[in-house]
Backbone bond lengths (Angstrom), bond angles and torsions (degrees), N, CA, C in turn:
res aa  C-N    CA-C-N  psi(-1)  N-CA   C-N-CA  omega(-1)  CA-C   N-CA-C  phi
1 X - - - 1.465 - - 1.522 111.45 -
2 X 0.961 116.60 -28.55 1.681 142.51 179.69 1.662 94.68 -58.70
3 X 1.352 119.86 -76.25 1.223 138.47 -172.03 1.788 94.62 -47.45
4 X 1.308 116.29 -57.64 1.282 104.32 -173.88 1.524 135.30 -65.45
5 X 1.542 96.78 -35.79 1.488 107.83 151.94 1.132 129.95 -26.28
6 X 1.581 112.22 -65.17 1.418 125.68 165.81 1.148 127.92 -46.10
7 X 1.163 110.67 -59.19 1.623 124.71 -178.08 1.928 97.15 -48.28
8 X 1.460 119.40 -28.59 1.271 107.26 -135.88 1.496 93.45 -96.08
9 X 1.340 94.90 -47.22 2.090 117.37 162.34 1.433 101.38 -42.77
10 X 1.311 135.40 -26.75 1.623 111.33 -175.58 1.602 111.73 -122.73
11 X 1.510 97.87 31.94 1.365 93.53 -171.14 1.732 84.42 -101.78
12 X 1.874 98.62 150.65 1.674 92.34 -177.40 1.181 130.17 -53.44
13 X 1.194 143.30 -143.39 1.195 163.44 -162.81 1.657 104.37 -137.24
14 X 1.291 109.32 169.63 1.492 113.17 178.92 1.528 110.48 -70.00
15 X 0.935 106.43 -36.69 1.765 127.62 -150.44 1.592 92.44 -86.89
16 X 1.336 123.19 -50.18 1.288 128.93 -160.25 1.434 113.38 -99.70
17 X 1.439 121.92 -0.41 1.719 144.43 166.70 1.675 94.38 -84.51
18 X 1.327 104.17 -54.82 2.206 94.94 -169.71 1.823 92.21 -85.50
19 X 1.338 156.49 -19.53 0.868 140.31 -156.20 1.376 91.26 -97.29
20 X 1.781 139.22 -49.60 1.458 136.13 -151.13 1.664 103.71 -57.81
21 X 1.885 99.86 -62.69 1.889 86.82 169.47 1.621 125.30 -22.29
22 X 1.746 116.90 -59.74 1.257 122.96 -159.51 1.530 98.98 -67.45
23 X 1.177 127.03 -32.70 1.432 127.01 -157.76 1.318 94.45 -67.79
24 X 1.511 118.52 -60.07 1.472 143.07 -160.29 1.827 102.85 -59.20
25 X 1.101 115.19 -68.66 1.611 133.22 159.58 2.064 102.16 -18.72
26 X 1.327 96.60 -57.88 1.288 112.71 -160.05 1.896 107.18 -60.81
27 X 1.304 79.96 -64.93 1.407 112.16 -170.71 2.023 109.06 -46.46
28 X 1.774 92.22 -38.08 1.851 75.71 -166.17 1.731 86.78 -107.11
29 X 1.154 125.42 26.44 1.584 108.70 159.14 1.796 110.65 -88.32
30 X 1.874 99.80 -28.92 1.091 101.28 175.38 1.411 124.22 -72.43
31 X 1.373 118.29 -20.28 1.815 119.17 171.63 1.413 98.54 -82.96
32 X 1.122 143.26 -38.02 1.021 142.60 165.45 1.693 136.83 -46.00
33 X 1.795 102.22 -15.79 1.327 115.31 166.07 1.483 108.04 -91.26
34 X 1.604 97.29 -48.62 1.896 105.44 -173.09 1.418 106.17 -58.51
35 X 1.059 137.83 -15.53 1.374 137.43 -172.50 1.308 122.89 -57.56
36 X 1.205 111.60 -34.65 1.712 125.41 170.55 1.699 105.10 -106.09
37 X 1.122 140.00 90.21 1.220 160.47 -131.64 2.019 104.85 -109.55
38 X 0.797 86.56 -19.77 1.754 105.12 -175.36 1.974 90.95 -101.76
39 X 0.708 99.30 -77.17 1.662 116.83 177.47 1.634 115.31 -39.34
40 X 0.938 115.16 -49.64 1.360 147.83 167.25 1.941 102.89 -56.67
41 X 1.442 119.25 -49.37 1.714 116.49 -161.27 1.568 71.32 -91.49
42 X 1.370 150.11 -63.02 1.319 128.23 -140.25 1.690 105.12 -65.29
43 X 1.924 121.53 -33.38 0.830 109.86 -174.42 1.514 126.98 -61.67
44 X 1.542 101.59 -36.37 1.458 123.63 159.15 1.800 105.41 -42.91
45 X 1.575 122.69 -80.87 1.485 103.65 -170.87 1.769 109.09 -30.33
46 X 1.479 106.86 -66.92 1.753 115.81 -165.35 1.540 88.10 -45.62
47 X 0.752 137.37 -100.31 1.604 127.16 -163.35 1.316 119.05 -2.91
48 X 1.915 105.94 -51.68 1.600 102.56 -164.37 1.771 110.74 -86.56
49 X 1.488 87.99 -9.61 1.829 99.99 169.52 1.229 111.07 -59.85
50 X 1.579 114.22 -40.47 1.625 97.48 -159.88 1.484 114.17 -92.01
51 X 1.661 102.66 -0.35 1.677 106.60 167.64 1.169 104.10 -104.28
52 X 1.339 133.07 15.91 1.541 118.91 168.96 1.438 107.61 -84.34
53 X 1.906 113.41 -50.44 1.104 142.59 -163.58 2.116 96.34 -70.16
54 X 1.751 100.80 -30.74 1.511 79.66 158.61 1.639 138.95 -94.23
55 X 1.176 114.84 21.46 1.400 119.86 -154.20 2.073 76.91 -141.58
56 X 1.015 121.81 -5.00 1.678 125.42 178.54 2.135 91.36 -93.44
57 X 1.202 101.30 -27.45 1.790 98.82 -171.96 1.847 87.50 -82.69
58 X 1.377 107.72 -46.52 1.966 83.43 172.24 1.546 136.08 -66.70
59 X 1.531 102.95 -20.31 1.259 110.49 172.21 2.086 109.20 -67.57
60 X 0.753 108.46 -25.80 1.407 134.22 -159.57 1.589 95.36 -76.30
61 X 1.328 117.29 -75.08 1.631 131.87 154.37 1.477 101.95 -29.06
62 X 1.028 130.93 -41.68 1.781 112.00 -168.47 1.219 103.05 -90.21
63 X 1.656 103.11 -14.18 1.863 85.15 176.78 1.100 135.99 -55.43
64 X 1.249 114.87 -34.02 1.563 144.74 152.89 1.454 128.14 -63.32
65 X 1.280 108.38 -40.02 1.740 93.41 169.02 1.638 99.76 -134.52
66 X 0.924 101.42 178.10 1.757 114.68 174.45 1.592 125.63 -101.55
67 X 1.375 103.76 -41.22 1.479 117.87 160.13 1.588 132.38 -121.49
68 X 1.704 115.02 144.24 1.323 118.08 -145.04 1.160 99.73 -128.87
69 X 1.669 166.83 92.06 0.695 161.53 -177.99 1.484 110.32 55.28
70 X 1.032 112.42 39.74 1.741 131.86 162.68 1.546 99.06 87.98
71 X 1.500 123.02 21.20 1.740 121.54 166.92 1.593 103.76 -118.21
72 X 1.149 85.83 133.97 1.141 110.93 158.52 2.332 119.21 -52.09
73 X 1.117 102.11 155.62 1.409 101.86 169.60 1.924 93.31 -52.28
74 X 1.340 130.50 -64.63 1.599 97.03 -153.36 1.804 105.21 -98.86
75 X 1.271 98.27 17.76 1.752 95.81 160.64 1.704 101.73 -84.36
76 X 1.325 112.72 -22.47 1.955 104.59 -161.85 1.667 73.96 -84.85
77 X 1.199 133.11 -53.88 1.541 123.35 -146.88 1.899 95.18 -67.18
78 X 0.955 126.10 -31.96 1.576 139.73 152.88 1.326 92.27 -19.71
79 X 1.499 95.99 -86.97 2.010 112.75 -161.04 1.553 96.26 -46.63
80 X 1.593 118.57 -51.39 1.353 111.89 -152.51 1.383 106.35 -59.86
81 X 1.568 115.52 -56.33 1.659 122.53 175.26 1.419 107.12 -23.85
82 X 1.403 114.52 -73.72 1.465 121.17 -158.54 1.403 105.78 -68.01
83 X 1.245 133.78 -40.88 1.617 117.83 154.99 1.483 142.48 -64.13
84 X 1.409 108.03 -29.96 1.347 121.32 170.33 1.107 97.28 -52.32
85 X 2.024 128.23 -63.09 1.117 134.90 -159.95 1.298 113.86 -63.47
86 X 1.682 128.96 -46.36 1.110 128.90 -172.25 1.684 104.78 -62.35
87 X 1.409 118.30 -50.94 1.370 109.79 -175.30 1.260 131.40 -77.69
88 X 1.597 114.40 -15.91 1.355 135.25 132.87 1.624 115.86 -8.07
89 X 1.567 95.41 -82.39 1.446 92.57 -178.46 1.604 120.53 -75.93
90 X 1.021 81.50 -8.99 1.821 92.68 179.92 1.959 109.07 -48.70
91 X 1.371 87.84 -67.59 1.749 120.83 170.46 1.187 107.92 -30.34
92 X 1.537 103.26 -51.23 1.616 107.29 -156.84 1.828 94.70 -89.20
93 X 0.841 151.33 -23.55 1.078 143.28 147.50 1.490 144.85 -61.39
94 X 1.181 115.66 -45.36 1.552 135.10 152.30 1.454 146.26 -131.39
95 X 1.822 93.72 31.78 1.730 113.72 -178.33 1.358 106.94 -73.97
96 X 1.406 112.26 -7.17 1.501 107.80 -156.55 1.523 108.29 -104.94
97 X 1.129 102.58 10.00 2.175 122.44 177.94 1.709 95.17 -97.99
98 X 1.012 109.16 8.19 1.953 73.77 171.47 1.720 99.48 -125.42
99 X 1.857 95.41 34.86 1.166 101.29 154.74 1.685 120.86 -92.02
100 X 1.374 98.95 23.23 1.677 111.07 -172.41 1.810 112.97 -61.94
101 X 1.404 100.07 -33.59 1.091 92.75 -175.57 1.576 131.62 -60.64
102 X 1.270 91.53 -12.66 2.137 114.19 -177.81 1.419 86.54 -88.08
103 X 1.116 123.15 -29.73 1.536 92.95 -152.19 1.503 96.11 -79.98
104 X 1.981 111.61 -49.20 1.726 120.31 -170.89 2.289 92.45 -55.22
105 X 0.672 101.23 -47.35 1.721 77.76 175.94 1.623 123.10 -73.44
106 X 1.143 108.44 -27.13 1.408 109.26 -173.75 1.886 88.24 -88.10
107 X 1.086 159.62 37.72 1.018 150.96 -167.01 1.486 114.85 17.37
108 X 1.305 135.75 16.31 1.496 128.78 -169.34 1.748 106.28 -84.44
109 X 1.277 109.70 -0.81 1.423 110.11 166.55 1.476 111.58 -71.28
110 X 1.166 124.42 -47.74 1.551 119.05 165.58 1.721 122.53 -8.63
111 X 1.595 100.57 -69.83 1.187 120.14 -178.00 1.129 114.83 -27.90
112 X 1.714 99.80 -58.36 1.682 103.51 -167.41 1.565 98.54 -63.90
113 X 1.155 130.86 -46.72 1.272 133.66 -169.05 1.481 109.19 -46.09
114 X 1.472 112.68 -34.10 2.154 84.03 -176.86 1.536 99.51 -118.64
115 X 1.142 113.60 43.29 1.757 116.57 161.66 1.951 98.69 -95.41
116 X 0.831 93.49 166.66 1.485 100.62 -158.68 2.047 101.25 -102.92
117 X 1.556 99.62 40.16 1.328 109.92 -177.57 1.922 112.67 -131.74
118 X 1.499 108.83 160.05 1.128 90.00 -163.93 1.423 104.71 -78.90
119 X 1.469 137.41 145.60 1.509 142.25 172.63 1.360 114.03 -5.33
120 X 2.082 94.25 -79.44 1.448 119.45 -151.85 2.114 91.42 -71.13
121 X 1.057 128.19 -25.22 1.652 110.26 170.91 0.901 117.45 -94.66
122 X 1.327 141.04 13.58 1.600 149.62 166.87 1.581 91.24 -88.92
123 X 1.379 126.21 -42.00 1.494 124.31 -162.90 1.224 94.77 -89.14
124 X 1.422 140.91 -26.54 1.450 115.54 163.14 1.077 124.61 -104.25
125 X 1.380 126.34 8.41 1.464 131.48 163.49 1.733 108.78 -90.14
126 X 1.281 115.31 7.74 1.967 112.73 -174.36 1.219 85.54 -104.47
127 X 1.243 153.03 19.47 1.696 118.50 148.48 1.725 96.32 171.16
128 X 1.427 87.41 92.75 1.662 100.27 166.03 1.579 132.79 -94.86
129 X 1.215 116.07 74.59 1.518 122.34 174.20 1.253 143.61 -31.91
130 X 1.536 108.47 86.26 1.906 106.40 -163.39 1.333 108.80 -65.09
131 X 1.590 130.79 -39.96 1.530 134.63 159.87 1.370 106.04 -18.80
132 X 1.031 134.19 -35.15 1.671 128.17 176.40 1.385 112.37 -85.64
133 X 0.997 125.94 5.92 1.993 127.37 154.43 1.486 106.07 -66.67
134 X 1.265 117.96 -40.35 1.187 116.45 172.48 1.796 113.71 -40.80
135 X 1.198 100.18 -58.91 1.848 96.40 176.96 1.621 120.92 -55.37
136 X 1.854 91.22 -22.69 1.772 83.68 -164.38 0.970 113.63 -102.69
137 X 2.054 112.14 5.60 1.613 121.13 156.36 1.593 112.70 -63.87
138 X 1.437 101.56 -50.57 1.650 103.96 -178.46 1.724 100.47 -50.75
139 X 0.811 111.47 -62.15 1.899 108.32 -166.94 1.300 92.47 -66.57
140 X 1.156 150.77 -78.37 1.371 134.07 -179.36 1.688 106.85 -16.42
141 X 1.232 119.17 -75.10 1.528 132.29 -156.02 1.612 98.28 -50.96
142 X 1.657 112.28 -53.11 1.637 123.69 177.03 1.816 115.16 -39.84
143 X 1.615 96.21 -52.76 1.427 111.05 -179.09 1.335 115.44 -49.72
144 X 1.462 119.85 -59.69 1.258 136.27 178.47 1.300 124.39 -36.85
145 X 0.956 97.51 -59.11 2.024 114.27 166.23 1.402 103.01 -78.48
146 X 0.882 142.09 -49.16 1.710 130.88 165.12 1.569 111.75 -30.82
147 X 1.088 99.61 -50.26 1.922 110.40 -177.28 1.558 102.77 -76.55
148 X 1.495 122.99 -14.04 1.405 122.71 -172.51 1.665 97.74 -98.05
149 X 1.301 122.86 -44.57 1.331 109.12 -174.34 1.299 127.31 -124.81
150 X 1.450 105.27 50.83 1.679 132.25 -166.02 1.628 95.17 -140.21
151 X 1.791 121.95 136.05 1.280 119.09 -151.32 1.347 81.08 -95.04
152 X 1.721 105.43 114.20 1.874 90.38 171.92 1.458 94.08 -124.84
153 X 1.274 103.38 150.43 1.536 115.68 155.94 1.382 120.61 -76.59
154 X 1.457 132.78 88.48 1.599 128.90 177.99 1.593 115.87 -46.41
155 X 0.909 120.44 8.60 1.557 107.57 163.28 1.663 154.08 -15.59
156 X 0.888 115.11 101.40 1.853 102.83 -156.17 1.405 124.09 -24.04
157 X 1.515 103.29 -26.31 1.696 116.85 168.06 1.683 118.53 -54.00
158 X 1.547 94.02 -51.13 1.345 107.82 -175.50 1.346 120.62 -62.45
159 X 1.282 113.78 -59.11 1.725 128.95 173.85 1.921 100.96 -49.03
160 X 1.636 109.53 -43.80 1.638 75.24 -176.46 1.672 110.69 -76.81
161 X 1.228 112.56 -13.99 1.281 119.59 -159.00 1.549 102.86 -66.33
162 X 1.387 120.12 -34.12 1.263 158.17 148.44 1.729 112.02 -30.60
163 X 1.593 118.77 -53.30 1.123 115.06 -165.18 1.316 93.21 -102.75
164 X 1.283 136.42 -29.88 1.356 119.08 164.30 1.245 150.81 -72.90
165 X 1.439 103.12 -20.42 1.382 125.69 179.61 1.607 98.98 -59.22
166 X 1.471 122.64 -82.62 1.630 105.86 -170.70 1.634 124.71 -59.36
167 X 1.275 108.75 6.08 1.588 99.22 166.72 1.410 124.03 -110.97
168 X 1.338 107.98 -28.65 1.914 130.02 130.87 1.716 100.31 -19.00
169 X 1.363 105.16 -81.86 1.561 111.70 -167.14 1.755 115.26 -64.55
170 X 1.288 103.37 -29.76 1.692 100.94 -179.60 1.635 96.64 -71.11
171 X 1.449 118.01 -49.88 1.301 101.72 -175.15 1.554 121.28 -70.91
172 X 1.402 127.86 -2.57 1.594 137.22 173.56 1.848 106.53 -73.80
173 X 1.589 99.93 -38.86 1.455 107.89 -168.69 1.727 91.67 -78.32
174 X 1.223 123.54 -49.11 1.530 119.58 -166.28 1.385 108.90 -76.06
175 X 1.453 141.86 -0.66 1.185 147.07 155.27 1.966 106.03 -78.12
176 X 1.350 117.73 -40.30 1.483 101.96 173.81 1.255 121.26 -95.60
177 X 1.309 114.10 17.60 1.321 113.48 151.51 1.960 127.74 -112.52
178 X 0.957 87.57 14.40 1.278 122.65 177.40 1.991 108.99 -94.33
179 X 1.636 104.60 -55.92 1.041 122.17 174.95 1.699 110.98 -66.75
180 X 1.436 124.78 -21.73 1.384 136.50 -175.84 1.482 99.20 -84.32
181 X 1.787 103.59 -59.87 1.740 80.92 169.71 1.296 148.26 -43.51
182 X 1.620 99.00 -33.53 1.836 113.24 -169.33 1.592 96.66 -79.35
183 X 1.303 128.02 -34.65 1.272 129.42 173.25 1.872 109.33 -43.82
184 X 1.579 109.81 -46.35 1.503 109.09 -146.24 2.116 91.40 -68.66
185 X 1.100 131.18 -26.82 1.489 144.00 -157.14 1.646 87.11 -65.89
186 X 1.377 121.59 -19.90 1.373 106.74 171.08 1.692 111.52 -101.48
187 X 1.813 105.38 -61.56 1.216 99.10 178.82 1.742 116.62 -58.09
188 X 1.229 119.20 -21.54 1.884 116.04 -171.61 1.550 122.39 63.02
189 X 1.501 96.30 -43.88 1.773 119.08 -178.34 1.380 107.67 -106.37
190 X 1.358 132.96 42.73 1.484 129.80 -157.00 1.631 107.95 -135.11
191 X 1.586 103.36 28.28 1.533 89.32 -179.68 1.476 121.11 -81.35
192 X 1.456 113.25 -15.67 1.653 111.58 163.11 0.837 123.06 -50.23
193 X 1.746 108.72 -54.44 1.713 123.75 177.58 1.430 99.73 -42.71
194 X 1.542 135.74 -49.76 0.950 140.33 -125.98 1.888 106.40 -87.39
195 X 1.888 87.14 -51.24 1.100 111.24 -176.55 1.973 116.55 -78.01
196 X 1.320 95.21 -8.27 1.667 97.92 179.01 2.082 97.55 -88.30
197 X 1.363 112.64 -11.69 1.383 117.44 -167.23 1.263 99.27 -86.24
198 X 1.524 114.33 -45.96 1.485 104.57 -166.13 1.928 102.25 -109.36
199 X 0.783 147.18 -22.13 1.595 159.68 138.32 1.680 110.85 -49.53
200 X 0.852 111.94 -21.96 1.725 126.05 -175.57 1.401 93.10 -86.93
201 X 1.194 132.42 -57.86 1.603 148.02 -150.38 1.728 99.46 -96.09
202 X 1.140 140.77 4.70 1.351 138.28 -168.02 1.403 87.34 -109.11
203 X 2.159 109.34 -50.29 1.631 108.06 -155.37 1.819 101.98 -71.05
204 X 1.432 111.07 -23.69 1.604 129.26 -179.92 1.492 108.57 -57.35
205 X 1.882 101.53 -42.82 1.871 114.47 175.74 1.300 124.15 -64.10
206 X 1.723 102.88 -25.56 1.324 106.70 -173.62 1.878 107.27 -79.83
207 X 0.885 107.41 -25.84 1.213 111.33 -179.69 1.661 133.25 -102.05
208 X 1.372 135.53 138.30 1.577 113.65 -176.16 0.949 132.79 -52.00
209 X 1.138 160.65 120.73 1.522 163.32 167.75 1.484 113.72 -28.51
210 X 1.339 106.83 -35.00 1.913 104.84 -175.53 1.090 103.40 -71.31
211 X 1.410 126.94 2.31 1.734 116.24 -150.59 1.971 79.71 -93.93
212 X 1.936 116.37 -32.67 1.222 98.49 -147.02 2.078 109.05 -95.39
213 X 1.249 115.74 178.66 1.746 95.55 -173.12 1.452 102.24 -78.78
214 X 1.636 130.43 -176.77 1.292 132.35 -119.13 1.504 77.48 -94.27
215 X 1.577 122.72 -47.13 1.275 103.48 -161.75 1.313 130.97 -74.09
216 X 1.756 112.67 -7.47 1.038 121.39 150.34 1.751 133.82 -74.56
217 X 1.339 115.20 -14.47 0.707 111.06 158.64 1.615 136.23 -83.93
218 X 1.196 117.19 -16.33 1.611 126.49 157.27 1.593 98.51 -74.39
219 X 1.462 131.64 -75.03 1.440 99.42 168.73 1.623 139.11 -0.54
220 X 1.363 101.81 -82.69 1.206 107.22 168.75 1.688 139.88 -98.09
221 X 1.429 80.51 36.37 1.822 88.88 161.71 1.912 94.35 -144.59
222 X 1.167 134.22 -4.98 1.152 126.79 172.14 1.830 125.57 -117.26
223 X 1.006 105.60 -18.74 1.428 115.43 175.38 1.593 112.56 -104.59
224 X 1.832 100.34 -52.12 1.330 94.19 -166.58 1.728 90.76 -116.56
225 X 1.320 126.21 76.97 1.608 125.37 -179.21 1.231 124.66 -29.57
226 X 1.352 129.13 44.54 1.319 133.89 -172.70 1.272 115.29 -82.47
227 X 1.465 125.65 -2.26 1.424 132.31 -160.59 1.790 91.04 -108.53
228 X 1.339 115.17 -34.42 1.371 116.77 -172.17 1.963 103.94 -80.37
229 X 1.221 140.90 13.67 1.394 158.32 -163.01 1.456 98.76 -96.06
230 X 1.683 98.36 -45.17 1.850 93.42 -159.35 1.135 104.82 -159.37
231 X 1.639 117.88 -30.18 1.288 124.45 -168.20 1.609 111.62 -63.80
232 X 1.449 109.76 -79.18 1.421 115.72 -172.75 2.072 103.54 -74.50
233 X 1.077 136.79 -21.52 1.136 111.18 152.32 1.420 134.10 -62.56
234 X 1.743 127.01 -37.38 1.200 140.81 136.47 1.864 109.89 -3.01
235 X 1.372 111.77 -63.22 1.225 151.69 -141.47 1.895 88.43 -79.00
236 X 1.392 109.74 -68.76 1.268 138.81 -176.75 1.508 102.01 -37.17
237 X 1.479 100.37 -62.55 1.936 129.57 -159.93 1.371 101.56 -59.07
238 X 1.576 135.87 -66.13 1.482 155.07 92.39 1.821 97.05 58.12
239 X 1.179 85.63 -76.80 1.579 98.29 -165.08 1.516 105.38 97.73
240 X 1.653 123.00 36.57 1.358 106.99 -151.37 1.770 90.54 -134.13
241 X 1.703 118.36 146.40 1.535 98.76 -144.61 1.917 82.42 -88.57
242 X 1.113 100.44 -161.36 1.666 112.52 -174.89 1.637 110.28 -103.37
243 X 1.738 124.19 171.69 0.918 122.26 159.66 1.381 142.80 -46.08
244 X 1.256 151.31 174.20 1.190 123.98 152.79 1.928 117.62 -49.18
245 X 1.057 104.64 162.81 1.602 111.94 178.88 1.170 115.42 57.62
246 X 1.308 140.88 -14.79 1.364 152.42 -151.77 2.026 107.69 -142.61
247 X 1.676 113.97 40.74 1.510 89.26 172.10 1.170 140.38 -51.20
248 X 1.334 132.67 164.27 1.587 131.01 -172.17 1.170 95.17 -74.23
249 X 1.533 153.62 18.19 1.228 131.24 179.93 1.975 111.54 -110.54
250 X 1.330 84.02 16.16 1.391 109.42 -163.85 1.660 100.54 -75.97
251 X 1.732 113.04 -35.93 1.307 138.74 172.42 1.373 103.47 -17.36
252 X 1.737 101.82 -68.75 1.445 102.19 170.37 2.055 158.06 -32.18
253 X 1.685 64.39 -21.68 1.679 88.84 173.66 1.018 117.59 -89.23
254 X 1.169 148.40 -32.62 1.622 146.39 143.21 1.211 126.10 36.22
255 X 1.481 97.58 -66.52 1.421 128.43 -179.62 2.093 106.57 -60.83
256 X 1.378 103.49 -45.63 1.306 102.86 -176.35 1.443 104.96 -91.45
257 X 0.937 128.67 -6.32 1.608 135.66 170.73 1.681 111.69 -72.35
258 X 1.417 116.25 -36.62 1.068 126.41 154.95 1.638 112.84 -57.11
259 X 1.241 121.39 -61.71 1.554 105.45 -156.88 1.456 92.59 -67.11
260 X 1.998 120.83 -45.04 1.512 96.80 -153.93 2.503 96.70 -66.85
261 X 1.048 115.28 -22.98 1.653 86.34 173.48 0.987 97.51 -60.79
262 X 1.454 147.75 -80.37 1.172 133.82 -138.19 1.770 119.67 -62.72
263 X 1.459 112.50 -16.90 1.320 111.16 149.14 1.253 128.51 -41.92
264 X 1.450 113.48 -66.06 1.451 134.82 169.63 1.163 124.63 -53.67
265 X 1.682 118.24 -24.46 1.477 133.49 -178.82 1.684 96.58 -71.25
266 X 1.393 96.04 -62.26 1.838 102.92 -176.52 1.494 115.22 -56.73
267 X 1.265 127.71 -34.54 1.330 131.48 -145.26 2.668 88.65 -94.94
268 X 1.251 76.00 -57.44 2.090 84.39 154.57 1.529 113.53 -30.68
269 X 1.949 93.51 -81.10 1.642 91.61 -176.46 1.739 122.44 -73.23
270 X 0.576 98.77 -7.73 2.111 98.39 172.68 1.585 87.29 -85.66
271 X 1.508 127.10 -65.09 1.317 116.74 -177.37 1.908 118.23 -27.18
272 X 1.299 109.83 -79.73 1.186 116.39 147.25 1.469 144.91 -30.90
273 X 1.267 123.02 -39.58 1.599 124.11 177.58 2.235 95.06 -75.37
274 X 1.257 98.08 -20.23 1.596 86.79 -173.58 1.753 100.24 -96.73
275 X 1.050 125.93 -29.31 1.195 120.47 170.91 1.676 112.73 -63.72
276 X 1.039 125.95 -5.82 1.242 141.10 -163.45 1.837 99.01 -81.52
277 X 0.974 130.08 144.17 1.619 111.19 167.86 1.545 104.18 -152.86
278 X 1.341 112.02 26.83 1.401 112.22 164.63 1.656 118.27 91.01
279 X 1.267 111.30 144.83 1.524 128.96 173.55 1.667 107.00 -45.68
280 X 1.141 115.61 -31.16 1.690 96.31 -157.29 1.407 91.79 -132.09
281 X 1.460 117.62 45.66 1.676 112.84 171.48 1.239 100.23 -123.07
C-alpha cells in the first residue's frame, strides 16, 4: 500500500499530463530551427522585409494625400502596428495549419488522429516558425513610435486599451485561421479561398474600414471582425469618434469579438474533423 501511495503522489497532475506533450512537441521544433544559426537570422531578415515593404505601400499612399479615412500618416502607422502585430503573432503561432490541405490528401492527417492528443493542438504545436518574429519586430518597432509621435493621453483607459488590443487581435486572427482550416475538410483544394480569408482580413486590418463601401464594411467588421483588431481601438486611443454605425467605443469589444470567432472557429473544426472519414475510405 506504501508502494502505491507513492506511485500515486508522483503521478502528474491533470494540467501537467496534457501540458508536458505540448511543452516537449514545442520545445524541440524550436532547437530544431536555432540549429542552423546563419539560416535561421536570414529567415528572420525575409520576414521583417515583407512587413517593412508592407507598411512602405502606406508610406507610399501618404505621398499623395495627408489624410486617410480621417488618420493622419501616424494615426494609420498606429492602426498598422497594432494589426501587423496582432496578426504577426497570429501567423507565428497557427499560420502553419492551413497547410491542412496537404495533409487531408496526402493522408498525414490520420496520424494525428490515433495519438492520444486533441487534433487542433497537435496541428499547431507540429511546426512553429520563429522566422516570423521578424514581422512582429517590424510592427512592434512601427507601434512604438506611433505611441511616441501620436498626441495620446496615457490614461489608465488607454494603457489597458493598449495591452489588450494585440492579444484581443492575435486571438481574433488565430480563430480565422482556425475557421479556414475547418472550411478546407470540404473544399480539400481551398487554400486560396483560405488564404484570401485570413491574409485578405489582416490587409483589410491594416487599413480603416470607412475608407471601404458599406458592404465591405459590414463584411469586415461583422462577419470577418477585422475592423475590431486595430481599427476602432486605434479610433478609441486617438480620442477620435467612429464612422457612422461603427462608434469608436466599439474598441471595447475586441475582447468579445475574439470569443464569438473562436466559437465559430471550434464549432467549423469539430464540424469538419467529423465530416472527415479518412485517407483510405
Amino acid at each position: 500500500m506504501a508502494d502505491l501511495s507513492a506511485a500515486g503522489s508522483r503521478r502528474p497532475t491533470a494540467a501537467g499530463g496534457l501540458l508536458g506533450p505540448y511543452r516537449a512537441l514545442v520545445s524541440s521544433r524550436l532547437r530544431s530551427q536555432l540549429a542552423y544559426r546563419r539560416s535561421f537570422a536570414l529567415d528572420v531578415l525575409g520576414s521583417f522585409g515583407v512587413g517593412l515593404i508592407e507598411f512602405a505601400e502606406v508610406y507610399v499612399i501618404f505621398s499623395s494625400i495627408s489624410v486617410l479615412g480621417g488618420l493622419d500618416f501616424a494615426g494609420l502607422a498606429l492602426l498598422f502596428g497594432l494589426a501587423s502585430l496582432s496578426f504577426s503573432l497570429a501567423d507565428l503561432l497557427v499560420g502553419h495549419i492551413d497547410r491542412i490541405p496537404t495533409y487531408l490528401r496526402t493522408g498525414t492527417l490520420d496520424a494525428f488522429l490515433l495519438r492520444p492528443l486533441p487534433v487542433l493542438a497537435q496541428l499547431v504545436t507540429s511546426d512553429i516558425q520563429l522566422r516570423r518574429l521578424g514581422r512582429s519586430a517590424l510592427a512592434l518597432g512601427v507601434l512604438v513610435v506611433a505611441l511616441v509621435v501620436n498626441p495620446i493621453d496615457f490614461t489608465p483607459a488607454v494603457i489597458t486599451l493598449l495591452l489588450i488590443t494585440p492579444i484581443a487581435g492575435t486571438a481574433i486572427f488565430c480563430g480565422l485561421f482556425v475557421v479556414a482550416a475547418g472550411i478546407q475538410f470540404w473544399l480539400i483544394e481551398g487554400s486560396e479561398m483560405a488564404n484570401a480569408f485570413t491574409y485578405g482580413s489582416n490587409y483589410a486590418a491594416t487599413f480603416p474600414t470607412s475608407i471601404f463601401s458599406l458592404p465591405m464594411r459590414v463584411l469586415f467588421t461583422f462577419v470577418v471582425p477585422a475592423a475590431f483588431t486595430a481599427y476602432l481601438p486605434t479610433l478609441l486611443i486617438l480620442g477620435l469618434p467612429g464612422p457612422a454605425w461603427t462608434p469608436a467605443w466599439w474598441g471595447w469589444l475586441t475582447p468579445l469579438a475574439a470569443l464569438a470567432v473562436w466559437g465559430v472557429a471550434l464549432l467549423a473544426w469539430r464540424a469538419g474533423l467529423r465530416h472527415y472519414t479518412g485517407a483510405g475510405s
